[in-house]
PyMOL commands that place a pseudoatom at each C-alpha (Angstrom):
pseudoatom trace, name=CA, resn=UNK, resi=1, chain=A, elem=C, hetatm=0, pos=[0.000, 0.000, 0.000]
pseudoatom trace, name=CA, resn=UNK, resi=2, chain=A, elem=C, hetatm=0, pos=[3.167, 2.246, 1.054]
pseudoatom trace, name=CA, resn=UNK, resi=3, chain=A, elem=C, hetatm=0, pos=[4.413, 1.799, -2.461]
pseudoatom trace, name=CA, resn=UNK, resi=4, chain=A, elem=C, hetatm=0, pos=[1.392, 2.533, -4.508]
pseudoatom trace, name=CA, resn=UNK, resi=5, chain=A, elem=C, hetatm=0, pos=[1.141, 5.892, -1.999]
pseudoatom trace, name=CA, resn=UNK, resi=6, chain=A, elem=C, hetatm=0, pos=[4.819, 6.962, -2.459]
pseudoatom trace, name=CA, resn=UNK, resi=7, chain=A, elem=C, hetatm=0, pos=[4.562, 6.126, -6.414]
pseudoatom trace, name=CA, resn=UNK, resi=8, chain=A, elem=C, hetatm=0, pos=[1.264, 8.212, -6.594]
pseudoatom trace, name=CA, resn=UNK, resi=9, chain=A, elem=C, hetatm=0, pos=[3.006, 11.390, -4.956]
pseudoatom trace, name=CA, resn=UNK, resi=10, chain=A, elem=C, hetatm=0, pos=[6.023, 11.282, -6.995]
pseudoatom trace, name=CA, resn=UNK, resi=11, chain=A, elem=C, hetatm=0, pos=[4.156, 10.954, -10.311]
pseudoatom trace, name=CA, resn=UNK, resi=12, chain=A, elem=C, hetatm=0, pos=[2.136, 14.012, -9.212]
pseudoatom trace, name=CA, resn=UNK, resi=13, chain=A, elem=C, hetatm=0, pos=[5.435, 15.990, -8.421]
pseudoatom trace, name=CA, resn=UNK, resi=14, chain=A, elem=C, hetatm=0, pos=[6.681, 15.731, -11.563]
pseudoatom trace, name=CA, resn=UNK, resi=15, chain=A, elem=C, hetatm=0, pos=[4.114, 16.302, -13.142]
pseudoatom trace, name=CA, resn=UNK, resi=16, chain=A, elem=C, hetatm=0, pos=[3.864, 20.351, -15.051]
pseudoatom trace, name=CA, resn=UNK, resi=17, chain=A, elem=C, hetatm=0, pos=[0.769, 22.320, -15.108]
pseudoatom trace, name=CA, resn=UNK, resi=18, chain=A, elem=C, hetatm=0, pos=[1.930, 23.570, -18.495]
pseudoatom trace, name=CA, resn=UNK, resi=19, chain=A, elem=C, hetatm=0, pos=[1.124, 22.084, -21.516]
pseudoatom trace, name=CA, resn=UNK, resi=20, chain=A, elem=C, hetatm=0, pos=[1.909, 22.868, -25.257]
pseudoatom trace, name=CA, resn=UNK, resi=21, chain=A, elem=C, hetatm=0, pos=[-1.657, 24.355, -26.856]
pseudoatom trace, name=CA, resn=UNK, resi=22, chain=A, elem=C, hetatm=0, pos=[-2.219, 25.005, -30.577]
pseudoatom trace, name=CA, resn=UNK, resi=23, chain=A, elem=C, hetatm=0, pos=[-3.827, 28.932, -30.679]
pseudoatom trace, name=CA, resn=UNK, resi=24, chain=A, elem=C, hetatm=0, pos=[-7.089, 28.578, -32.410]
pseudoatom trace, name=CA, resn=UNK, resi=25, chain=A, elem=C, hetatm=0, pos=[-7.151, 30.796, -35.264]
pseudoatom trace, name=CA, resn=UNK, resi=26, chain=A, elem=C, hetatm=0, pos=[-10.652, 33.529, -35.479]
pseudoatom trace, name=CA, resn=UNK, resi=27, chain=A, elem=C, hetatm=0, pos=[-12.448, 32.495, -38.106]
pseudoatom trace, name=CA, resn=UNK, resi=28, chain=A, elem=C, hetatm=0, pos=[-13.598, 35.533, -39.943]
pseudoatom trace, name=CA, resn=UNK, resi=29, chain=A, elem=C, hetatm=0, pos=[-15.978, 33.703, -42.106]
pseudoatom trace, name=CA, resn=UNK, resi=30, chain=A, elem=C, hetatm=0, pos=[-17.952, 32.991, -38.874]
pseudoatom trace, name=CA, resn=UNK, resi=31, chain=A, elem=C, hetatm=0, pos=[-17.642, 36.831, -37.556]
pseudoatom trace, name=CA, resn=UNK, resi=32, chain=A, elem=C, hetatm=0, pos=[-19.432, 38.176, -40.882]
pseudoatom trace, name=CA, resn=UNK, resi=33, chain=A, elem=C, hetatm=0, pos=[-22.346, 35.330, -40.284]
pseudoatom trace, name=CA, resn=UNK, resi=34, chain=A, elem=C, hetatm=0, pos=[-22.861, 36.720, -37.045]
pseudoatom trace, name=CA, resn=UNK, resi=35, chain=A, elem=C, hetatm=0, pos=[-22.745, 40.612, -37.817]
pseudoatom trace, name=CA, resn=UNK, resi=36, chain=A, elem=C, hetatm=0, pos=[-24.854, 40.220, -40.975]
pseudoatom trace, name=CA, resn=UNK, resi=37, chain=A, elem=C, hetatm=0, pos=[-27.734, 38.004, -39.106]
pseudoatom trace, name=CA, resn=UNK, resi=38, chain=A, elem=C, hetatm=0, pos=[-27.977, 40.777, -36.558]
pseudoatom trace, name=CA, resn=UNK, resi=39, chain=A, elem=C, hetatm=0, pos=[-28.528, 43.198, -39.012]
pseudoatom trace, name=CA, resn=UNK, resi=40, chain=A, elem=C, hetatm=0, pos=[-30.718, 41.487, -41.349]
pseudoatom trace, name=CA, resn=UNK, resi=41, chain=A, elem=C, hetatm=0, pos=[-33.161, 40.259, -38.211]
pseudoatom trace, name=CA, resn=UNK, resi=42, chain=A, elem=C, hetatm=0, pos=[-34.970, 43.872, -38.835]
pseudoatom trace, name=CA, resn=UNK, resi=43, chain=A, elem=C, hetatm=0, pos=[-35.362, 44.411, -42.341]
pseudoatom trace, name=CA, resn=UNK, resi=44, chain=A, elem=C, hetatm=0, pos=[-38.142, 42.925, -44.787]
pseudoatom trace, name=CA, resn=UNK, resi=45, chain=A, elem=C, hetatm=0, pos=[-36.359, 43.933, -48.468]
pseudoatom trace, name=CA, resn=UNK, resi=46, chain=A, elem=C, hetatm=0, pos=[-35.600, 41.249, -50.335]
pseudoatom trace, name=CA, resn=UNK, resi=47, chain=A, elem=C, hetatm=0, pos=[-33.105, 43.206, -51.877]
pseudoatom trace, name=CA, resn=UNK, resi=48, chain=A, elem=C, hetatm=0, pos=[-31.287, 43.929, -48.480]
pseudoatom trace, name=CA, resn=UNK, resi=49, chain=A, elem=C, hetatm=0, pos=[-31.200, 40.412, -47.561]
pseudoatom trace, name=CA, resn=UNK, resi=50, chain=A, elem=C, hetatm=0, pos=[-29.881, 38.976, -50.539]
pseudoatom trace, name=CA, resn=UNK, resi=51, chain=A, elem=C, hetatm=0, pos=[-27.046, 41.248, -50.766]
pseudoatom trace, name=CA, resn=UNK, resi=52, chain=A, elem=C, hetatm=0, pos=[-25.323, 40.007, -47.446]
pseudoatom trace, name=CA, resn=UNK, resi=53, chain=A, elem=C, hetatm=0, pos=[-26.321, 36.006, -47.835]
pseudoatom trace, name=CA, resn=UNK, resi=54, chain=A, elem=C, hetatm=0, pos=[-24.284, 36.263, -51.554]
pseudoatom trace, name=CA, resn=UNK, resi=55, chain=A, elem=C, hetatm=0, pos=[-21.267, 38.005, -50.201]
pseudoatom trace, name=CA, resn=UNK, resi=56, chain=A, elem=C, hetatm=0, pos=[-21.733, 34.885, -47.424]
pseudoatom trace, name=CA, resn=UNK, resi=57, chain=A, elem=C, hetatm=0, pos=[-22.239, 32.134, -49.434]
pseudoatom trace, name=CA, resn=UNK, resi=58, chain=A, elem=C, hetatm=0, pos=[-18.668, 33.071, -51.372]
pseudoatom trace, name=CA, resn=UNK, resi=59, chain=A, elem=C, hetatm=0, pos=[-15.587, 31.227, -50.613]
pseudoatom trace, name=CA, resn=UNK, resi=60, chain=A, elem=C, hetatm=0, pos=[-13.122, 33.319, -48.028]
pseudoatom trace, name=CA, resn=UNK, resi=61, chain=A, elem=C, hetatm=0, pos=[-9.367, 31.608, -48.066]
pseudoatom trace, name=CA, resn=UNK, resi=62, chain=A, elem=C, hetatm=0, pos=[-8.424, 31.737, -44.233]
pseudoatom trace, name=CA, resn=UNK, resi=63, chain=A, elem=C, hetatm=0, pos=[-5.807, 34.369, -43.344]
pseudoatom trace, name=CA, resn=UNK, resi=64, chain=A, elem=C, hetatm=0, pos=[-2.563, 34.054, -44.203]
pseudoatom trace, name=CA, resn=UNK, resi=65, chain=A, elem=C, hetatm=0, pos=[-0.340, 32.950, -40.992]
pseudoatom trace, name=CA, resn=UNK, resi=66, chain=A, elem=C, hetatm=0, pos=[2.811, 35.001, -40.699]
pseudoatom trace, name=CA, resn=UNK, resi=67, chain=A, elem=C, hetatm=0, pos=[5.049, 32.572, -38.694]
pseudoatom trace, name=CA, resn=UNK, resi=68, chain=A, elem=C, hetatm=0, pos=[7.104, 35.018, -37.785]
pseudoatom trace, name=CA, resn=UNK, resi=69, chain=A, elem=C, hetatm=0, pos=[4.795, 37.007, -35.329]
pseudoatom trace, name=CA, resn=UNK, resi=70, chain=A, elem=C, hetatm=0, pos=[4.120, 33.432, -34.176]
pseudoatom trace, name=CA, resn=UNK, resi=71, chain=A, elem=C, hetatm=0, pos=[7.426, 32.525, -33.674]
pseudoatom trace, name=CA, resn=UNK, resi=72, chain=A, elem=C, hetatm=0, pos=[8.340, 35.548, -31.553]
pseudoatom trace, name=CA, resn=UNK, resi=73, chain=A, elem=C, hetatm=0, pos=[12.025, 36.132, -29.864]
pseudoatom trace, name=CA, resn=UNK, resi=74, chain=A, elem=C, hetatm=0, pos=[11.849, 34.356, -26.365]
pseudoatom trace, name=CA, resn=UNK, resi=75, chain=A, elem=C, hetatm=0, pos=[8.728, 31.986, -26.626]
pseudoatom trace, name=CA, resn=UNK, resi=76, chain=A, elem=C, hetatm=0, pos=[8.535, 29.015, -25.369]
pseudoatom trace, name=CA, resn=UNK, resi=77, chain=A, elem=C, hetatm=0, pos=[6.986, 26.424, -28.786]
pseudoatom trace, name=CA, resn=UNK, resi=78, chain=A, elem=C, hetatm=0, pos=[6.227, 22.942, -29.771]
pseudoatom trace, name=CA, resn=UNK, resi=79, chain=A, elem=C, hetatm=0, pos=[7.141, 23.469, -33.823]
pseudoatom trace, name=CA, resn=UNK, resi=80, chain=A, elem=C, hetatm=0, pos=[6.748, 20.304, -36.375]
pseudoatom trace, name=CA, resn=UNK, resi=81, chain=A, elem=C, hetatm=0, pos=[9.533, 20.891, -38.944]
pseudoatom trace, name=CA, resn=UNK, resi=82, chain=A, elem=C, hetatm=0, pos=[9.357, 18.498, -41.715]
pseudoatom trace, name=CA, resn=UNK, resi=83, chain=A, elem=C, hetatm=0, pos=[7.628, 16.050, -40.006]
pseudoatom trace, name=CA, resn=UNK, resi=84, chain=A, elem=C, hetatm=0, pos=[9.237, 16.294, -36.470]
pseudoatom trace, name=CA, resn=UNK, resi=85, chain=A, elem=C, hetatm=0, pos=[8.507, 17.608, -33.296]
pseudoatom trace, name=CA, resn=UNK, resi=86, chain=A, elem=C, hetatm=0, pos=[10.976, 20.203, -31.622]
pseudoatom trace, name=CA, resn=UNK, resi=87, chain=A, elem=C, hetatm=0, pos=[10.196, 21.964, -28.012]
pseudoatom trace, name=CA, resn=UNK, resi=88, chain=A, elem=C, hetatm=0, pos=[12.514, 25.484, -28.347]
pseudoatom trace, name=CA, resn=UNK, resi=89, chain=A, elem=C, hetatm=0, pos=[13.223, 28.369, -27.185]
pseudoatom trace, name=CA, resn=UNK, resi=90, chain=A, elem=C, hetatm=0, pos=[13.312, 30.816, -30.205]
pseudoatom trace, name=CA, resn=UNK, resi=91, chain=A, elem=C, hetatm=0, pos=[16.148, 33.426, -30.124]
pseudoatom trace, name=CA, resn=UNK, resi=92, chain=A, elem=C, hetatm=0, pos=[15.665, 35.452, -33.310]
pseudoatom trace, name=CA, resn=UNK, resi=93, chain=A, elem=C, hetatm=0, pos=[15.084, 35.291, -37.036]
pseudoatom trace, name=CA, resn=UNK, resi=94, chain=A, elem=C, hetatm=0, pos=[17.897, 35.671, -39.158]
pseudoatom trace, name=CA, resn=UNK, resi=95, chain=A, elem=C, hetatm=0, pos=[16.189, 37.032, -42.703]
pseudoatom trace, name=CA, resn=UNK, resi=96, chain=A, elem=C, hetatm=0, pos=[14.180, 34.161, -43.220]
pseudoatom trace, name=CA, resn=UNK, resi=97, chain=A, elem=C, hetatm=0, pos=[15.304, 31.185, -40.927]
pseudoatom trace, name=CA, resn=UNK, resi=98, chain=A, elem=C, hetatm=0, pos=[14.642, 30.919, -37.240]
pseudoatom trace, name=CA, resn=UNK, resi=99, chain=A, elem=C, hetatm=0, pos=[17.030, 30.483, -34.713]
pseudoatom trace, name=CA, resn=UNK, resi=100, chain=A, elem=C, hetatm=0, pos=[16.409, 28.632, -31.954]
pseudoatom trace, name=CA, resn=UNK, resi=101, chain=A, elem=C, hetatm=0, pos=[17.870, 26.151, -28.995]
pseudoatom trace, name=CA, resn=UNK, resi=102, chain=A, elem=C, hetatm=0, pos=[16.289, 22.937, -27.594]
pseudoatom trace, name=CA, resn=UNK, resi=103, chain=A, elem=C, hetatm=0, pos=[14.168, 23.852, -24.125]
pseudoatom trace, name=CA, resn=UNK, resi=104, chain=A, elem=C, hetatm=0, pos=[16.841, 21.969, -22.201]
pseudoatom trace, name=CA, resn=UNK, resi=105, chain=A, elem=C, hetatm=0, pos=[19.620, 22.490, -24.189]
pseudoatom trace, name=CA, resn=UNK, resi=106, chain=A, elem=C, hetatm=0, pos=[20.488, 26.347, -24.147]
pseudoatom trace, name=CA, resn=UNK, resi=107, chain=A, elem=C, hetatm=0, pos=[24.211, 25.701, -25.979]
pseudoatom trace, name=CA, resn=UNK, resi=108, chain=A, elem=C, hetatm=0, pos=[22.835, 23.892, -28.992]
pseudoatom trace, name=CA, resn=UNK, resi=109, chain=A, elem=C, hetatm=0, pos=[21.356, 26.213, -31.867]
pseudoatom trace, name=CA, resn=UNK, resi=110, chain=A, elem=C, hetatm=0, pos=[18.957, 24.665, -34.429]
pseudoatom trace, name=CA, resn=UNK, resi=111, chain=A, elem=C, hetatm=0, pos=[18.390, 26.854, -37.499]
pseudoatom trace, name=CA, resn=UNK, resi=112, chain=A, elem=C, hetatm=0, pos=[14.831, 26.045, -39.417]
pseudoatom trace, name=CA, resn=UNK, resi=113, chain=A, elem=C, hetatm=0, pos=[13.868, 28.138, -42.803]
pseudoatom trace, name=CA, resn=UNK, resi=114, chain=A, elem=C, hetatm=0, pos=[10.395, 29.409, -42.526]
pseudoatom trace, name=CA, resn=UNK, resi=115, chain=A, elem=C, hetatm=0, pos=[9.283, 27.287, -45.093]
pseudoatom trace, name=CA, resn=UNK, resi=116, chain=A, elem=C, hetatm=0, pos=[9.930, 24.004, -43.193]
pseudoatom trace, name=CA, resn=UNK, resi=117, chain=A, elem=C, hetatm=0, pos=[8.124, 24.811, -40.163]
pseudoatom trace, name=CA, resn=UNK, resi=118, chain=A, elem=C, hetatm=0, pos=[4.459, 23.455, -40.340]
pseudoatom trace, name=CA, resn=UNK, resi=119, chain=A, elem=C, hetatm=0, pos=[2.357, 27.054, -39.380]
pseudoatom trace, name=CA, resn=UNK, resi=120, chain=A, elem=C, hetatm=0, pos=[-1.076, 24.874, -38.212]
pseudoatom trace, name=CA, resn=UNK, resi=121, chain=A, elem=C, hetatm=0, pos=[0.989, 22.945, -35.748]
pseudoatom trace, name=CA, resn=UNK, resi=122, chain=A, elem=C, hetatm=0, pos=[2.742, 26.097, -33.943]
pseudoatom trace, name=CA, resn=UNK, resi=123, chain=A, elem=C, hetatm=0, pos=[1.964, 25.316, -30.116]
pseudoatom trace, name=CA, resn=UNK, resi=124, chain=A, elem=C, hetatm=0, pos=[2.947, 27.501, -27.245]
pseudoatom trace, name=CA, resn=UNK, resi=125, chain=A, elem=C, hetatm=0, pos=[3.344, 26.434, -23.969]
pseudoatom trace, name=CA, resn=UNK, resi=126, chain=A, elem=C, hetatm=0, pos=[1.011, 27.606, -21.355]
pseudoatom trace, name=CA, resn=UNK, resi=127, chain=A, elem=C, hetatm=0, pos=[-0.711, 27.374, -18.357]
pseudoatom trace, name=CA, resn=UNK, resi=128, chain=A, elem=C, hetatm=0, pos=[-3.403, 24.687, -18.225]
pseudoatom trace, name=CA, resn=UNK, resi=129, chain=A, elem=C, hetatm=0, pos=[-5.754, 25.642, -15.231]
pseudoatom trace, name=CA, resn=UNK, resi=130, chain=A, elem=C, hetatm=0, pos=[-7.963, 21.973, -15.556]
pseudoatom trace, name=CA, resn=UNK, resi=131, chain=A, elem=C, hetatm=0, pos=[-4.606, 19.754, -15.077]
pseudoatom trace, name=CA, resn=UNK, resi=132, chain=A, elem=C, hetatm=0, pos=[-3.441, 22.458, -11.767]
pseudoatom trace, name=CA, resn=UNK, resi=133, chain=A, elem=C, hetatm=0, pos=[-6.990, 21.500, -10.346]
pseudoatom trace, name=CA, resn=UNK, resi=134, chain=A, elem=C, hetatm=0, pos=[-6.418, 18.053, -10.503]
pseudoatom trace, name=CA, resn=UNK, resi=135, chain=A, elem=C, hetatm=0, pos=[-3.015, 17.814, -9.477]
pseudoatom trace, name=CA, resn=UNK, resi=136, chain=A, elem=C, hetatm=0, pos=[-4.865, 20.130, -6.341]
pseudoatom trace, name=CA, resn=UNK, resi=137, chain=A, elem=C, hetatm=0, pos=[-7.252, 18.168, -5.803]
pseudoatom trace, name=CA, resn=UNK, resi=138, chain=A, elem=C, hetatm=0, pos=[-5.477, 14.756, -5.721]
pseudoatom trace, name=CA, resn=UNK, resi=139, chain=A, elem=C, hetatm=0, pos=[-3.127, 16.742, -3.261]
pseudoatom trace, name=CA, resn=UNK, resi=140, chain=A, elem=C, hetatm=0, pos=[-5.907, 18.076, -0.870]
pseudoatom trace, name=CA, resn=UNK, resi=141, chain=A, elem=C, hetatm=0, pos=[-6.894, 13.974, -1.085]
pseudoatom trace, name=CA, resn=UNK, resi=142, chain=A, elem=C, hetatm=0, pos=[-3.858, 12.646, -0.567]
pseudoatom trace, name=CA, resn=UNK, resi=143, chain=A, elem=C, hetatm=0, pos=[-3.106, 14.962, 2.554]
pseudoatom trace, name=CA, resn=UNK, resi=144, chain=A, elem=C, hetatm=0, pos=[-6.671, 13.916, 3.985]
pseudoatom trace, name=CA, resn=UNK, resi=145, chain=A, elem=C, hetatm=0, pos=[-5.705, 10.608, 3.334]
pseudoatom trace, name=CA, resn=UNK, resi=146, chain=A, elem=C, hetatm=0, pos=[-2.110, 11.029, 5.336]
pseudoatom trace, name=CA, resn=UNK, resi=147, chain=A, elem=C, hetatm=0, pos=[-3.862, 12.477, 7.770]
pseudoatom trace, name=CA, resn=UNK, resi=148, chain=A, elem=C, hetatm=0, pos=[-6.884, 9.725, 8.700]
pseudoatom trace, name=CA, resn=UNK, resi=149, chain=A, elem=C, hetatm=0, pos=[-4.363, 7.215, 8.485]
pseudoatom trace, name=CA, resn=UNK, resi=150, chain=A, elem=C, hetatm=0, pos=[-1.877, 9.186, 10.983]
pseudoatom trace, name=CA, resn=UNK, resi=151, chain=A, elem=C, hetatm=0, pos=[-5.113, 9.617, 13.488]
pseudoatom trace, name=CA, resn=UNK, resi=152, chain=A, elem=C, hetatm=0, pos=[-6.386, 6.111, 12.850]
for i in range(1, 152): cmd.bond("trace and resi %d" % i, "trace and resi %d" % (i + 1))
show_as sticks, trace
zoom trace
């Protein structure tokens, strides 16, 4: 039982409350549907409500991603370059490749051109307030625990 307990608390103790996230990109497409129904809920002219389904109904290509406002000097990322995964710290852009060094690592440099880093699969590492609540509550348990078995 003493093992299970002691391999339980050490698990949670290394365990981060960060977490690499992808940033969800604002769809603009799905802005203009919501602007256009609120004006359109008032008006009875044909005319006026054609004009704003149309410009709708017409393909919008999604934003282009500049990786380099991404990719800022001092971030902490997850990038997928050419089909693998690197956690760095980015230092600065050189024209058009990035230089960066591995999280762990600070004397290595790894130089990527912006062309081999995959933009949709940019992830920055941040805070992640569900996995702090666990790890909370499975302290606050394991302290209640320690404690009924210390009075018992």
């Amino acid at each position: 039982m003493q093992k299970y307990l002691y391999l339980i608390i050490i698990s949670f103790s290394l365990s981060s409350c960060y977490t690499y996230q992808v940033k969800k990109q604002v769809d603009p497409a799905a802005d203009n549907k919501q602007d256009s129904k609120k004006n359109t809920t008032s008006t009875t002219a044909p005319q006026m409500k054609n004009t704003p389904a149309e410009s709708l109904n017409a393909p919008q290509a999604p934003a282009p991603v500049n990786i380099q406002e991404k990719l800022a000097s001092g971030k902490n990322v997850k990038i997928d370059v050419e089909g693998r995964s690197y956690k760095v710290i980015v230092d600065k852009w050189e024209s058009d490749s990035l230089v960066a060094h591995p999280v762990h690592n600070p004397k290595k440099i790894l130089k990527f051109h912006k062309n081999q880093i995959n933009a949709e699969k940019i992830a920055e590492k941040r805070f992640s307030q569900p996995i702090a609540d666990i790890i909370t509550v499975v302290a606050y348990a394991a302290v209640g625990v320690g404690i009924y078995l210390i009075v018992r």
